[in-house]
C-alpha positions in Angstrom: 108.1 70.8 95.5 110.8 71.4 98.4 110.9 74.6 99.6 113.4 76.5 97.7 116.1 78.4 99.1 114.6 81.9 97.0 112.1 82.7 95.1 111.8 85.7 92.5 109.2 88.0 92.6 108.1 88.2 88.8 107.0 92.4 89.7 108.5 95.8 89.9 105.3 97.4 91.5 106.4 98.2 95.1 103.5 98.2 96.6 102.5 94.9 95.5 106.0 93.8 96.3 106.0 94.8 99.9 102.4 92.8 100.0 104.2 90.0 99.1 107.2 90.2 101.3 104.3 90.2 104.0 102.6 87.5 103.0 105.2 85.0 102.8 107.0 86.6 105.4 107.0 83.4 107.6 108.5 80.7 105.1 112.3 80.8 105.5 113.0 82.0 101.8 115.0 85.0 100.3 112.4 86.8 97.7 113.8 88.5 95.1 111.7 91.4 93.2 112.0 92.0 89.6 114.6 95.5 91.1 117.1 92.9 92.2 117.8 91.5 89.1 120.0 92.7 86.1 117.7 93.8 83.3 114.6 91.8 84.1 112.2 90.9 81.4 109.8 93.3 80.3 106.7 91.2 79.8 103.7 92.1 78.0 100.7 91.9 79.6 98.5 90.9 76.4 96.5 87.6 77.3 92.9 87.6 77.5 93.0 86.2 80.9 94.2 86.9 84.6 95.5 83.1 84.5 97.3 84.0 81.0 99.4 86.7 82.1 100.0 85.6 85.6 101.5 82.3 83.9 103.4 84.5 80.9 105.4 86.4 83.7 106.0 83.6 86.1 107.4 82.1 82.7 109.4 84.8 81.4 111.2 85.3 84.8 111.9 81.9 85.4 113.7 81.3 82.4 115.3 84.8 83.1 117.0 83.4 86.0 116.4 79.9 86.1 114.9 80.2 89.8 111.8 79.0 91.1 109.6 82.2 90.2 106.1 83.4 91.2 103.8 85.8 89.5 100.3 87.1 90.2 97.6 89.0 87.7 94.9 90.9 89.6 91.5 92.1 87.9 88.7 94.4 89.4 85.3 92.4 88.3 82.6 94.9 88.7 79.2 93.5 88.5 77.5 96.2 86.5 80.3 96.5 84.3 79.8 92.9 83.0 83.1 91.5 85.3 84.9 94.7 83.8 87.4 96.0 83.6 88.7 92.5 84.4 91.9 91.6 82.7 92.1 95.3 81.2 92.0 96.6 85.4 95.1 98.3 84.8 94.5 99.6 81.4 91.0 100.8 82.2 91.3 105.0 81.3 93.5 103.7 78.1 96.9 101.9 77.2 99.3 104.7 79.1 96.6 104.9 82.2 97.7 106.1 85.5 95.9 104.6 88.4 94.5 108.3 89.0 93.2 107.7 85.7 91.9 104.4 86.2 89.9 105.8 89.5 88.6 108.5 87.8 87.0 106.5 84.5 85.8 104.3 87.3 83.7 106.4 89.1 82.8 108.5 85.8 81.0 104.9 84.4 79.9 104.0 87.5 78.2 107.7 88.3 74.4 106.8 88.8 74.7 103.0 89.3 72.9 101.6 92.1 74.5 97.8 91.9 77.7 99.0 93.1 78.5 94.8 93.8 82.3 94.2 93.3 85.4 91.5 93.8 89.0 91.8 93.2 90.2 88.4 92.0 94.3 87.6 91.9 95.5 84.3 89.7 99.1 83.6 91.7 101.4 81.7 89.2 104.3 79.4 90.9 107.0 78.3 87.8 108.9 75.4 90.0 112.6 74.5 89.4 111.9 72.1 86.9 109.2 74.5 85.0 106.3 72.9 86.4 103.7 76.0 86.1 100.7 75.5 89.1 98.2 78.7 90.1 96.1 79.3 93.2 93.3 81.6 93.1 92.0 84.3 95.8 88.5 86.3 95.9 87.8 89.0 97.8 84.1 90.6 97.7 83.1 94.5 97.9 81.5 97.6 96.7 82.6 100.2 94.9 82.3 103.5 96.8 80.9 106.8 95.0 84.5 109.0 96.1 87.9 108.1 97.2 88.3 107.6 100.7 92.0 107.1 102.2 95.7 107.7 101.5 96.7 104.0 101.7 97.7 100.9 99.8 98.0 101.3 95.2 95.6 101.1 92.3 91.7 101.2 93.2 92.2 100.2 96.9 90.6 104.4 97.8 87.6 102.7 95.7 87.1 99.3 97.1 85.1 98.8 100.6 85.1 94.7 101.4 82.4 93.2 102.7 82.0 93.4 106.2 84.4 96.2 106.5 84.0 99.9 107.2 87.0 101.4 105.6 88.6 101.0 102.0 91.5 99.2 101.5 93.1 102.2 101.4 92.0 103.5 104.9 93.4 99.9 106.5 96.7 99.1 108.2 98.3 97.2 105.7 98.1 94.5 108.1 94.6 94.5 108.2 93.8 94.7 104.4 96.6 91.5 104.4 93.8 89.6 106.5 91.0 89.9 104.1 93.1 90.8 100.5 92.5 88.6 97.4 96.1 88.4 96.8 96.3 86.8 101.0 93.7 84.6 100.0 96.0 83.8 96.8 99.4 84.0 98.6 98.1 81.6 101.8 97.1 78.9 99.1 100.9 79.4 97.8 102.1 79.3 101.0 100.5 76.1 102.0 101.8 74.5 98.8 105.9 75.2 99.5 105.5 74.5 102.9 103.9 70.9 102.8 106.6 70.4 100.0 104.4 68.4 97.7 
C-alpha cells in the first residue's frame, strides 16, 4: 500500500484521538477523526472480539468516505478475572458505563485479590483504498493498583501501573505513556506498514 495522502480516524474519543495524532505524527498524512466528518457512522461495538470490532469500524468508515481508514479496539485482560473484562473493557459497570464506573466495579471485584497481574491489548485495523482489511497487534503488561493514582490520560489508565514503571499511565507525560502504550506498540507496527509501502 502507498502511503496515502489521509487517513480517517474511525473514533470520536479525544483522548484516544490525540494518542493517535502522536503516534503517527511523523508520516506526512492529514488524519481525519470521526468529528471531521458529516454524520459519521455510529457503529456498534457488538463482536465477541477485539479483532471483530476493530475490523467492523475500520469497515464502516471506510465505506463512509471511501478513504483509506484505521480503527483500533482496546480490552483490559486481567488475569484473575479470566482475561476480563476483555472485549466488554468499556462496558464493564453495565451497557451505559461511565469510565468512573468502570474504575469503580474494577476495584470493587478486584478488592482482596492478591494476583493483581494485568495487560492492555489494542487490535489496530487498517481498511486500504481498495478494502483490503490487515490488523497489527500491541501488548503492554502491568498490575492493577488497589486506588486511583493521577489526573492523566482516559478510561482505566489511574488503574494501570506497567511493568517496570513507577507511575500509572495516568501519572505519565503523555509522551512517556506513548513509549511503552499497547496502542504505540499497535500504532508503530501500522506505521512501519505505510511507510515501507508494501
Amino acid at each position: 500500500m502507498r502511503l496515502p495522502s489521509s487517513l480517517v480516524l474511525a473514533t470520536g474519543n479525544p483522548g484516544k484521538v490525540d494518542e493517535l495524532r502522536a503516534l503517527l505524527a511523523d508520516l506526512p498524512l492529514t488524519l481525519r477523526p470521526a468529528s471531521d466528518l458529516d454524520a459519521p457512522p455510529d457503529v456498534t461495538e457488538d463482536a465477541d472480539t477485539l479483532d471483530g470490532n476493530t475490523r467492523k469500524k475500520a469497515r464502516a468508515f471506510h465505506e463512509h468516505t471511501g478513504l483509506p481508514t484505521l480503527a483500533d479496539d482496546t480490552g483490559l485482560e486481567v488475569a484473575a478475572l479470566d482475561g476480563g473484562p476483555g472485549v466488554h473493557t468499556a462496558r464493564f459497570a453495565g451497557p451505559d458505563a461511565t469510565p468512573d464506573d468502570n474504575k469503580r466495579r474494577l476495584l470493587d471485584v478486584m478488592e482482596g485479590v492478591e494476583d493483581r497481574r494485568a495487560r492492555f491489548r489494542t487490535v489496530a485495523a487498517l481498511v486500504e483504498d481498495d478494502g483490503t482489511t490487515r490488523t497489527f497487534e500491541g501488548i503492554c503488561s502491568g498490575t492493577i493498583t488497589t486506588e486511583p493514582q493521577g489526573d492523566g490520560g482516559f478510561g482505566y489508565d489511574p488503574l494501570f501501573l506497567p511493568d517496570g514503571r513507577d507511575q500509572t499511565f495516568a501519572e505519565m507525560p503523555a509522551a512517556a505513556k506513548n513509549e511503552v502504550s499497547h496502542r504505540r506498540k499497535a500504532l508503530d507496527a501500522v506505521r512501519q506498514f505505510l511507510a515501507s509501502g508494501d
